[in-house]
C-alpha positions in Angstrom: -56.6 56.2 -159.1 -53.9 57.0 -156.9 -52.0 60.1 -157.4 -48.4 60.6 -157.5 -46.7 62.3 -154.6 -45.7 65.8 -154.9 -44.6 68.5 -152.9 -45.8 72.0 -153.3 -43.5 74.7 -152.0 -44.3 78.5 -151.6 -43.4 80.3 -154.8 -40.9 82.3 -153.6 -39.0 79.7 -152.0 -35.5 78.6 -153.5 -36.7 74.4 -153.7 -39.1 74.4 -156.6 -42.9 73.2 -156.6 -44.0 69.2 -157.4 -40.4 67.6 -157.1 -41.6 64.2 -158.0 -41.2 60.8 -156.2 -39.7 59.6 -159.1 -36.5 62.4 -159.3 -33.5 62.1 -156.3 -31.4 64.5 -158.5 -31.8 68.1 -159.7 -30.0 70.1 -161.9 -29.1 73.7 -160.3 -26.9 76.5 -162.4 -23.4 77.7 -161.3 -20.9 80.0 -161.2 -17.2 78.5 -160.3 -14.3 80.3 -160.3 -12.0 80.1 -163.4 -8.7 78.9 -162.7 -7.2 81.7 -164.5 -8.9 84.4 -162.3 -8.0 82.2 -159.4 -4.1 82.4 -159.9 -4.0 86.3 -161.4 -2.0 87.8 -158.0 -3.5 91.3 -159.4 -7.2 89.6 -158.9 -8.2 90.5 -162.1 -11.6 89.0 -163.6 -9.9 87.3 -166.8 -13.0 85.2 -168.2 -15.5 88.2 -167.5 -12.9 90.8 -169.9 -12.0 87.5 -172.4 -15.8 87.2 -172.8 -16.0 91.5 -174.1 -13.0 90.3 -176.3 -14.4 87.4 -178.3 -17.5 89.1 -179.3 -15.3 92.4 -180.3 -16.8 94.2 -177.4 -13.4 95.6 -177.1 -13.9 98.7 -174.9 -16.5 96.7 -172.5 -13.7 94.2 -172.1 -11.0 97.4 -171.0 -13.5 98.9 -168.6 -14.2 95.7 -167.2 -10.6 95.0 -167.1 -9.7 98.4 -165.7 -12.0 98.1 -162.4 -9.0 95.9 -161.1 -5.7 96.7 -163.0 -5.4 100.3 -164.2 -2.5 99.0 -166.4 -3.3 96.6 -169.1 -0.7 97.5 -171.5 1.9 97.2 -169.0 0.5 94.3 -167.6 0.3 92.7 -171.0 4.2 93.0 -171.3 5.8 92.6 -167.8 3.2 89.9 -165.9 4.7 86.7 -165.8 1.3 85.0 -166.2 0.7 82.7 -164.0 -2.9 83.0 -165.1 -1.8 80.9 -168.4 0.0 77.8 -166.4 -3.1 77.7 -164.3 -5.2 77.6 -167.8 -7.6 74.6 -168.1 -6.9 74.7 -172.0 -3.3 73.9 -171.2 -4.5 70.8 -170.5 -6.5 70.2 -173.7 -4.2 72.1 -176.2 -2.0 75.1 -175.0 -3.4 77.6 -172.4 -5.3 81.3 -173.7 -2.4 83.9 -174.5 -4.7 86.1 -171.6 -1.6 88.3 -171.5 -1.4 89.2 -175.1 -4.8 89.9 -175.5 -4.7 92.3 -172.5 -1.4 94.2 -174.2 -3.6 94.3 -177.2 -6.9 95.9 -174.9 -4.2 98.2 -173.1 -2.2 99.6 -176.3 -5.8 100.2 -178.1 -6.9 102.1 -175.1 -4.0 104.5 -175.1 -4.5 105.0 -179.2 -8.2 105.2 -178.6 -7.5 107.6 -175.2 -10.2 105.8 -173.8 -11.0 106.8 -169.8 -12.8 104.8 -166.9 -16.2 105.5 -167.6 -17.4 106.5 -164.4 -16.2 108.2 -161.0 -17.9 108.4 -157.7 -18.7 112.0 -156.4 -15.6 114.0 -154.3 -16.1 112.3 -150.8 -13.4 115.6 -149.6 -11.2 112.7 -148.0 -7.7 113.4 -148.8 -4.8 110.5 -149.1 -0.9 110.9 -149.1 1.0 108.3 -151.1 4.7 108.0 -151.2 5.9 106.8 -154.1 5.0 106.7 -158.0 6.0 103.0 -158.5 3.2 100.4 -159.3 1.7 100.1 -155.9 1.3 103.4 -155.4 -0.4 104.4 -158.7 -2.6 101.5 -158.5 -3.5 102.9 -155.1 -4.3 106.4 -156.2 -5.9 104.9 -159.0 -8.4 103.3 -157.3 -9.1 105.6 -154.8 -9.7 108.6 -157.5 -12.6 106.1 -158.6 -13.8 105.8 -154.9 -13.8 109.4 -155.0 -11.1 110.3 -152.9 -8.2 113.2 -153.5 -5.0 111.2 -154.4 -2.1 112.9 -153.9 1.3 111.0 -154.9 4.5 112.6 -153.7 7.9 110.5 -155.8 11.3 111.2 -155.1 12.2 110.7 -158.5 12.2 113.1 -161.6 9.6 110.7 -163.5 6.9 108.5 -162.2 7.1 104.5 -162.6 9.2 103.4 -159.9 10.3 100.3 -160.8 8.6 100.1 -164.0 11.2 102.9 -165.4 14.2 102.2 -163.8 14.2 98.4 -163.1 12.3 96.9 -166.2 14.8 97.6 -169.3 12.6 99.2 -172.1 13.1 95.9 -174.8 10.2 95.0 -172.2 8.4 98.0 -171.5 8.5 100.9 -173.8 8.8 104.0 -172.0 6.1 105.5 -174.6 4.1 102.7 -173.1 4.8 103.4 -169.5 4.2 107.2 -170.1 0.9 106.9 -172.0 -0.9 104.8 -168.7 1.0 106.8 -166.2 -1.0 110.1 -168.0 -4.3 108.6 -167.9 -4.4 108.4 -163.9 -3.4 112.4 -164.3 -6.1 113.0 -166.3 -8.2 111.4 -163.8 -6.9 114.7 -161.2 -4.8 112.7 -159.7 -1.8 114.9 -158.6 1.9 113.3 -158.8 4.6 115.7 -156.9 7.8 114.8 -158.5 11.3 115.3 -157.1 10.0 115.6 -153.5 11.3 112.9 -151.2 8.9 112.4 -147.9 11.4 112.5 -144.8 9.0 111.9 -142.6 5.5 110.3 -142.9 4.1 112.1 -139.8 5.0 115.5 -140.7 4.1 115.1 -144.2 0.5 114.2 -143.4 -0.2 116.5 -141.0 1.3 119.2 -142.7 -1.0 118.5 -146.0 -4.2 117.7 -143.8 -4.2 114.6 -145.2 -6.9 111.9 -143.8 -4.7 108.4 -144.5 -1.4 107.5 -146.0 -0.4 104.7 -148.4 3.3 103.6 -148.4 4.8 102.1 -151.4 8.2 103.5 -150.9 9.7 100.6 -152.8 13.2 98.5 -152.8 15.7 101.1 -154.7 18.7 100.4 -152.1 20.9 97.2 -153.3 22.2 94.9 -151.1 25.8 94.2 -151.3 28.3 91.4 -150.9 31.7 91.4 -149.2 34.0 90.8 -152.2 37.4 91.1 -151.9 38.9 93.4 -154.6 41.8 95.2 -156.0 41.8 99.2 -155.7 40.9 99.3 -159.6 38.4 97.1 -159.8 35.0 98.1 -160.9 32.1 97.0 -159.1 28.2 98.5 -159.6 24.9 97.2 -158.3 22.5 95.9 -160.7 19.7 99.0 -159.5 22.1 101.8 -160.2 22.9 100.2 -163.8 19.4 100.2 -164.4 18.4 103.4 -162.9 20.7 104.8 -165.3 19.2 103.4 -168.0 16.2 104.9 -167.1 17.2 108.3 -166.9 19.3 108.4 -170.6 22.9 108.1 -169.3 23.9 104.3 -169.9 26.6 103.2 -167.7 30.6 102.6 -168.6 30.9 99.0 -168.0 33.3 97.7 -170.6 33.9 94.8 -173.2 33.6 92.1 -170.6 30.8 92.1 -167.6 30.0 90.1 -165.1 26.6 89.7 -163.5 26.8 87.9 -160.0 22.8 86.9 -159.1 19.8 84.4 -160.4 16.9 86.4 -160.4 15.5 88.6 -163.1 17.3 91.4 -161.8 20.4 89.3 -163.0 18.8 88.6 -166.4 18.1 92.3 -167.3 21.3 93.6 -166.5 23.1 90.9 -168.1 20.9 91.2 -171.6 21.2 95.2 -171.2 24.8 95.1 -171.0 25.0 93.1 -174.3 22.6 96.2 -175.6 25.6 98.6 -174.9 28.3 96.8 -176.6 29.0 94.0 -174.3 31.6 91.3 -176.1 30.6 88.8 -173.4 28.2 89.0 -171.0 28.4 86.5 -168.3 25.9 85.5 -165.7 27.8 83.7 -162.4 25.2 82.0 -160.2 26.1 79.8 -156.7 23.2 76.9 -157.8 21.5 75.1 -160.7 19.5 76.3 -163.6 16.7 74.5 -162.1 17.0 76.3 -158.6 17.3 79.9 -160.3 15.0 82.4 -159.0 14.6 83.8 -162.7 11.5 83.1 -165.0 12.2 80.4 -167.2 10.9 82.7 -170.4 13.4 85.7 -169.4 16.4 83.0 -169.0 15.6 81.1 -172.5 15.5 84.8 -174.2 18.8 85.6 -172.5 20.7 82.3 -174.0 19.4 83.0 -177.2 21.2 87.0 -177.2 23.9 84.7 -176.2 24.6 85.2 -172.9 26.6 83.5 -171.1 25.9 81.5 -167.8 28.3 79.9 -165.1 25.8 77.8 -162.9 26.7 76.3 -159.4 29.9 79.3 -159.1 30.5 82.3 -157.0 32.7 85.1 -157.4 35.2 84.9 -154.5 38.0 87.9 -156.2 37.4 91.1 -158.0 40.5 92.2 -159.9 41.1 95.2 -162.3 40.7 92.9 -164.9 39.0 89.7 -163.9 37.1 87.7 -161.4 37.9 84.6 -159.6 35.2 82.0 -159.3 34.9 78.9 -157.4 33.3 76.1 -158.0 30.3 74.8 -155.7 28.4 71.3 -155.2 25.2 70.6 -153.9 24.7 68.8 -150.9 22.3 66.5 -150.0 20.0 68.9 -148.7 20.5 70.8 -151.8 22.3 73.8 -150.8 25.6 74.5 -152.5 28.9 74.2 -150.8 32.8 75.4 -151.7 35.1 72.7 -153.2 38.2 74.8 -153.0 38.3 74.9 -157.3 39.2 78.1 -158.0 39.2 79.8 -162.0 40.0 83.3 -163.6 37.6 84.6 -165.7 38.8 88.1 -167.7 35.8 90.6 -166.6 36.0 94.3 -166.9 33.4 95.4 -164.5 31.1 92.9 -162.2 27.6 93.7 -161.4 26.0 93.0 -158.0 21.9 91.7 -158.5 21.8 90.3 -155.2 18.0 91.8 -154.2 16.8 95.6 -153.1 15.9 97.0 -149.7 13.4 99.9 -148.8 14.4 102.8 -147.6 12.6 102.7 -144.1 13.8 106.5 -143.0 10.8 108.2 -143.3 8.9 105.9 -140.7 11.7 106.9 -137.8 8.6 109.1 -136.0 6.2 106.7 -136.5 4.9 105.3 -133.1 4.2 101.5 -133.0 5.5 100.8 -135.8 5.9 97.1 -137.0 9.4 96.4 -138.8 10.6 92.8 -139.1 14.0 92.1 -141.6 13.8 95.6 -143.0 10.1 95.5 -144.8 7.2 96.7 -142.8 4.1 94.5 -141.1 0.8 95.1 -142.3 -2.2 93.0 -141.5 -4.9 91.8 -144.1 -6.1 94.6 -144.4 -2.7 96.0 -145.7 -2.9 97.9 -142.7 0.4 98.8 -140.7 0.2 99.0 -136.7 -0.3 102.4 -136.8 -4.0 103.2 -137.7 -4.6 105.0 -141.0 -0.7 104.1 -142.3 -1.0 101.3 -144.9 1.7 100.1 -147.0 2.3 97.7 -150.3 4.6 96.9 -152.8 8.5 95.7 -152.1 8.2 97.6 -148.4 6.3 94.5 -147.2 6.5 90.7 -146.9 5.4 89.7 -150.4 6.7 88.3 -153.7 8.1 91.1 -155.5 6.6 91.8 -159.1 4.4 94.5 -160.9 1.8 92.0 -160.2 1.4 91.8 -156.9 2.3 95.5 -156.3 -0.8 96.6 -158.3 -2.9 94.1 -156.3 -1.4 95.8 -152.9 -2.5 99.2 -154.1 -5.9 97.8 -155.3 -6.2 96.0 -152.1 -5.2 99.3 -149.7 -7.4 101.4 -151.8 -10.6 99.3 -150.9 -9.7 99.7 -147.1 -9.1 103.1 -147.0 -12.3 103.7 -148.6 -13.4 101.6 -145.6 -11.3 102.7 -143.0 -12.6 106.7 -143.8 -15.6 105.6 -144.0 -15.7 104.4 -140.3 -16.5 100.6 -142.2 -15.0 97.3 -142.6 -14.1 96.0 -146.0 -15.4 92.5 -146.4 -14.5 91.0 -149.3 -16.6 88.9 -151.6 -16.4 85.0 -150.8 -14.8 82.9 -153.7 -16.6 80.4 -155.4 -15.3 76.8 -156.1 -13.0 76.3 -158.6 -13.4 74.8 -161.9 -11.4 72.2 -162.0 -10.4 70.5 -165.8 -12.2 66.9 -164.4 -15.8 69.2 -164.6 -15.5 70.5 -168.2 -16.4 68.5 -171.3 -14.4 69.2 -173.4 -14.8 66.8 -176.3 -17.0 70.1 -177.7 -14.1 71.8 -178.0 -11.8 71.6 -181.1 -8.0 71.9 -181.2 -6.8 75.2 -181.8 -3.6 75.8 -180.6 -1.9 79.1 -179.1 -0.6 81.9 -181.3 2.8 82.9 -181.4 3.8 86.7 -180.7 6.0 87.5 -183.7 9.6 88.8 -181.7 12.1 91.0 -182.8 14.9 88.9 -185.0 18.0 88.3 -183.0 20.6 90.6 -184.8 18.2 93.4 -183.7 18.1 92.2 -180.4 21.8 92.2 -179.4 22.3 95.3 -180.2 18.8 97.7 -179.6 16.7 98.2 -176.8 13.6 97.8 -179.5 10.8 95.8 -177.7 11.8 92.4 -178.2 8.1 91.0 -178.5 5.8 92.1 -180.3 1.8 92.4 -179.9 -1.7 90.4 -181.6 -2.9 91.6 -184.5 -7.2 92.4 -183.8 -7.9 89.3 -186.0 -5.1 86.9 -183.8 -6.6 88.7 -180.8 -9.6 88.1 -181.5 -8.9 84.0 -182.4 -6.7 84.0 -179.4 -10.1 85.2 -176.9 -12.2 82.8 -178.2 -9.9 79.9 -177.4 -12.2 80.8 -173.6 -13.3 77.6 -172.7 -15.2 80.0 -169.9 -14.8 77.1 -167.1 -17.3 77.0 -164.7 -19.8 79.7 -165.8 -22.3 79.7 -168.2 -21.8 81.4 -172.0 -25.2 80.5 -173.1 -24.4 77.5 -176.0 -28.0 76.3 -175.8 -26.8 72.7 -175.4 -29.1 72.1 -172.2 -32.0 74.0 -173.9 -30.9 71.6 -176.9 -30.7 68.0 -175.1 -33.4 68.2 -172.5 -36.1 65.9 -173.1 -38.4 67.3 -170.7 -38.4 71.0 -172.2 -37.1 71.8 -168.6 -35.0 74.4 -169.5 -36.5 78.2 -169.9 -34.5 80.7 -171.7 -34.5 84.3 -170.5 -33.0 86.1 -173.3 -29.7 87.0 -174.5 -27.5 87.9 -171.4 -29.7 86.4 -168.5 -29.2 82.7 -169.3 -31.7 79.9 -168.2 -33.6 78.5 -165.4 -35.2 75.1 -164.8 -38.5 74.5 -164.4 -38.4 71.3 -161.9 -42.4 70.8 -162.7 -41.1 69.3 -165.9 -37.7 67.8 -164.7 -37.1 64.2 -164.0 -33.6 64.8 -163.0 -31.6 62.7 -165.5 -28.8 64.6 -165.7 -28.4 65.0 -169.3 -28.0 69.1 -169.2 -25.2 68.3 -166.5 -23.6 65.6 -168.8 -23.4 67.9 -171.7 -22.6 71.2 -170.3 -19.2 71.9 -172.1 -17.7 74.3 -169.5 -19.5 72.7 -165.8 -21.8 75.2 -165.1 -24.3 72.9 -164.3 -24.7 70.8 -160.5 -26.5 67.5 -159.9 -27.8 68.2 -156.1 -29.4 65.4 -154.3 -33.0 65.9 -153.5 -33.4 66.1 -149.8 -37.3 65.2 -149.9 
């Protein structure tokens, strides 16, 4: 009798032994890239922490969590989340809360006064970074656990940039700020506060230092040619703010005005209600739908009642009032005058029309890269001056906490490199997991749960956090609502529905394997693999 045709590779080889005239498909296991981890700007591994958090592995999940973002309980409060719209279980239900269970990792880290659990040895390399906002902490951060001396020089009396003086505490508890801000010292990392660098060139060579990380950020408000009366009061939106920050709330009346759209705008405008504001009134040149502002800040800001004039500008600054005219979108969408002017009674306006960087301290730096007041840097974060990097609101980028810590993390990695003589090469990205590869009819419905917030009374007239943070037992309900798309969480449904007894197990942790001796390629692991970590690959003999 004839035999069947087989193949027989050597052992070692990645195509298995005896494929089988009568198979033209193979399974092969997968790892995708989750959406969520994907979209996180700070490049965080969100399924890899979320799978520590559903099994109550809490402090695995914060250590894991911690290799990328030193901040979780900040993160968990300020991060808009774009992790969650990218969510695949948005599609099914309502996306994973990621950010509340990382507040709820972050604030049990600073009760617990858990610490990264390992360093590398001192490598004697020695790196000067200006600036105690986001970037530069995460910088310094990272670095420490590279084993490099940190050294953070901040102009400022307190460390936080602007964490402390541009994010009002009703989001960000100073307690909260102060607790992960101490953990990097206890790490030796040194913060010099009240010392402003005045030059970068001098500072460095005068402390012997090796490399330097910028992250100066944008503290200097850009203004607006108003025309106003000699007793009219006008402030920028940073200086109200900073003030708030350092315990010496501004004088800004019954009746304020905030002129701007983005979240700048929003916080000054529900802060000003927080000091006794009668009206607080928001005046923005376009639509609702073309504000700059996160949707979440702007619905919180109507409900404190305040007030906002869409598709105005302010044109007059009196003593006691503004003068706003009217604008109309043309067709290219851009707003244009109509000549309809209105008084509005207004005590003091406030200017939130964006930051700049103070750029002074790079006047001696040769070959220096500047373009519209931020500084160049290359993908490497790099500046064209070797061994000067910079981050944060100094350079091109979008400006939130987010993508400040990701700078820092990002610099950190390549000045490891850059000492070391090396090039930082940077893992290639898998293939995301997109919703069409799930199956999710193994999934039930269990929808998102709701932060409790602070009742709106409070609200109006506190700066008490106005949302509030998970319970363990919602934290733990809200992990598990994982559908851990594109990499294998070990269900057993392959093991359970082949009917070749293909699939090997290999023990708690290490997943499966498939032995192709057995495997007629019919695709029913594939089928029923509920989160897609399982490939049909045409057999190419």
């Amino acid at each position: 009798m004839k035999k069947p045709f087989a193949i027989t590779l050597d052992p070692g080889s990645s195509r298995a032994n005896h494929t089988g005239s009568w198979r033209t498909q193979r399974p092969v296991y997968v790892d995708r890239l989750p959406p969520c981890n994907h979209a996180c700007p700070a490049g965080e591994n969100i399924q890899g922490w979320l799978y520590h958090a559903e099994s109550g592995n809490y402090r695995e999940a914060w250590e894991l969590l911690t290799k990328i973002n030193p901040f979780p309980a900040i993160m968990g409060r300020v991060c808009y989340h774009p992790c969650e719209s990218a969510c695949n279980r948005g599609k099914l239900d309502e996306s994973v809360g990621i950010h509340a269970v990382e507040r709820f990792l972050g604030d049990m880290a600073n009760r617990e006064g858990w610490m990264p659990a390992s360093m590398a040895e001192s490598t004697g390399r020695k790196v000067l970074i200006v600036g105690a906002g986001p970037s530069g902490l995460s910088c310094a951060y990272h670095l420490a656990l590279l084993g490099h001396q940190a050294v953070i020089v901040e102009a400022g009396n307190a460390a936080g940039g602007m964490m402390r003086y541009g994010i009002p505490k009703y989001r960000l508890p100073r307690e909260i700020l102060d607790a992960e801000i101490a953990r990097l010292q206890k790490m030796g990392i040194e913060i010099r506060l009240g010392t402003k660098v005045e030059d970068v060139m001098d500072a460095m060579k005068e402390g012997d230092f090796d490399a330097a990380f910028l992250a100066v950020g944008a503290h200097i408000a850009k203004r607006a040619y108003i025309p106003a009366g000699d007793a009219a009061r006008i402030l920028d939106a940073v200086s109200v703010l900073h003030s708030m920050g350092e315990e010496s709330p501004p004088l800004i009346g019954r009746k304020v005005a905030v002129y701007g759209g983005g979240n700048t705008a929003i916080d000054v405008a529900r802060t000003a209600k927080r000091l006794g504001a009668t009206e607080s009134l928001i005046v923005y040149r376009r639509t609702r739908e073309q504000m700059p502002a996160h949707e979440s800040e702007l619905q919180e800001a109507l409900e404190e009642g305040i007030l906002v004039r869409w598709l105005n500008t302010i044109s007059a600054v009196e003593s006691d009032s503004i003068t706003v005219e009217k604008m109309k979108l043309d067709e290219r969408g851009f707003p244009q005058p109509t000549g309809e002017f209105e008084m509005i009674e207004a005590d003091c306006v406030v200017l939130a029309l964006g930051q700049e960087s103070d750029l002074d301290l790079l006047k001696n730096v040769p070959d220096l890269a500047i373009e519209k007041s931020m500084v160049k840097v290359n993908a490497a974060m790099m500046t064209s001056h070797p061994g000067i990097f910079a981050g944060g609101d100094m350079v091109p980028s979008e400006r939130t906490v987010t993508f400040a810590v990701e700078h820092g993390r990002k610099a950190a990695s390549n000045i490891d490199s850059w000492l070391r003589d090396e090039t930082f090469d940077p893992p290639q990205k898998h293939q995301i997991a997109e919703f069409s590869m799930l199956n999710t009819w193994y999934y039930s419905d269990a929808h998102k749960t709701i932060q409790p917030e602070l009742d709106l009374a409070r609200r109006q007239s506190t700066f008490e956090e106005v949302v509030k943070g998970l319970s363990e037992e919602n934290a733990l309900f809200e992990a598990r609502r994982c559908l851990s798309c594109g990499n294998c969480f070990e269900c057993d449904n392959c093991y359970g529905v082949c009917p070749d007894n293909a699939v090997i197990k290999l023990g708690p942790g290490n997943r499966f394997r498939f032995n192709y001796d057995f495997c007629k390629g019919c695709g029913l692991c594939a089928s029923e693999c509920p989160c897609g970590a399982i490939r049909m690959d045409a057999e190419t003999i």
